[in-house]
C-alpha positions as CSV (number, residue, x, y, z in Angstrom):
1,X,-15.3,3.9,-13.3
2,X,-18.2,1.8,-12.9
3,X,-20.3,0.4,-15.7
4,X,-24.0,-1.1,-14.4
5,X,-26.6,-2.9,-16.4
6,X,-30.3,-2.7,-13.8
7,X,-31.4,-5.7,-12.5
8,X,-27.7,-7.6,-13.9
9,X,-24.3,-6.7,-13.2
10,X,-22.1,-3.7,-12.5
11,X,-18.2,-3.8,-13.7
12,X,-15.7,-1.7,-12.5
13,X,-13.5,-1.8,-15.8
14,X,-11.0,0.4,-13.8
15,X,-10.1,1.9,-10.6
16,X,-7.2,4.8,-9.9
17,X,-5.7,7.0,-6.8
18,X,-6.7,10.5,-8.2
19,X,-3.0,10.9,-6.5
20,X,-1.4,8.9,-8.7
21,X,-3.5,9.9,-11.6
22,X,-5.5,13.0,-12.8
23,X,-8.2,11.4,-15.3
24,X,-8.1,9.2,-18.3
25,X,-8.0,10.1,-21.9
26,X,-10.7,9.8,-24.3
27,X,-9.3,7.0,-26.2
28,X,-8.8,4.9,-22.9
29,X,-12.7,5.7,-21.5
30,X,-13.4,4.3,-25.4
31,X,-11.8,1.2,-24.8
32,X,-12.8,0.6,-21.2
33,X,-16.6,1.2,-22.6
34,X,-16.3,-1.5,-25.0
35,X,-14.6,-3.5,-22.4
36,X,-17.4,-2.8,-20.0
37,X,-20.5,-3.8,-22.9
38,X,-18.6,-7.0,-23.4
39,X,-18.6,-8.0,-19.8
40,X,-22.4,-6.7,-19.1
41,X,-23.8,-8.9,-21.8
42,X,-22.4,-11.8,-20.1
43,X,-24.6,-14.6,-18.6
44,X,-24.5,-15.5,-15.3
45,X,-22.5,-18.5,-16.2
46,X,-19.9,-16.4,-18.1
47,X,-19.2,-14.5,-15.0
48,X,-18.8,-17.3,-12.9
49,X,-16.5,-18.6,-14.7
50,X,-14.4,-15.4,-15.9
51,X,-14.1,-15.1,-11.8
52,X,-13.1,-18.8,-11.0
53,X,-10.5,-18.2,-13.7
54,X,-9.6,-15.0,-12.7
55,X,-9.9,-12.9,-15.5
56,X,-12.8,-11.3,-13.2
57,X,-12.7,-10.6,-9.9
58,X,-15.8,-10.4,-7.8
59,X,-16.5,-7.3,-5.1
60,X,-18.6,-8.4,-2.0
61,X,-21.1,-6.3,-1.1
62,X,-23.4,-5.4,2.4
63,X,-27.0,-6.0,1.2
64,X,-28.1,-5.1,4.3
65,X,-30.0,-1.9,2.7
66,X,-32.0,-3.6,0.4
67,X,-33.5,-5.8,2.7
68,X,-34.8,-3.0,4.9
C-alpha cells in the first residue's frame, strides 16, 4: 500500500507477501489511511527526524528517470 502526496512524500504504511496474506480488511485499510494523512502532512523536518529515530524508515530510490 502506498499513500503519495505530488510534489511531497509517498508512505508505504504497509507492505505484505500476497503468500502469506490475501488482502486486508476494511477496518485495517481505515486505519492505515489515517496513518498515512498523519505522516503526509509532515514537514520535511518531521520526517527527518521520525527516520533518525526510527519510527520511519526511508526507501532509496534510482532518480535516474527523472533526470532524462
Amino acid at each position: 500500500m502506498i499513500a503519495y502526496r505530488a510534489g511531497r512524500h509517498s508512505v508505504f504504511p504497509y507492505g505484505f507477501a500476497k503468500n502469506e496474506r490475501d488482502n486486508i480488511d476494511d477496518r485495517e485499510l481505515d486505519d492505515l489511511k489515517k496513518l498515512a494523512k498523519h505522516f503526509l502532512n509532515y514537514s520535511d523536518e518531521q520526517i527527518a527526524m521520525t527516520v533518525k529515530q526510527s519510527e520511519l524508515m526511508e526507501v532509496p530510490w534510482d532518480d535516474r528517470e527523472k533526470k532524462r
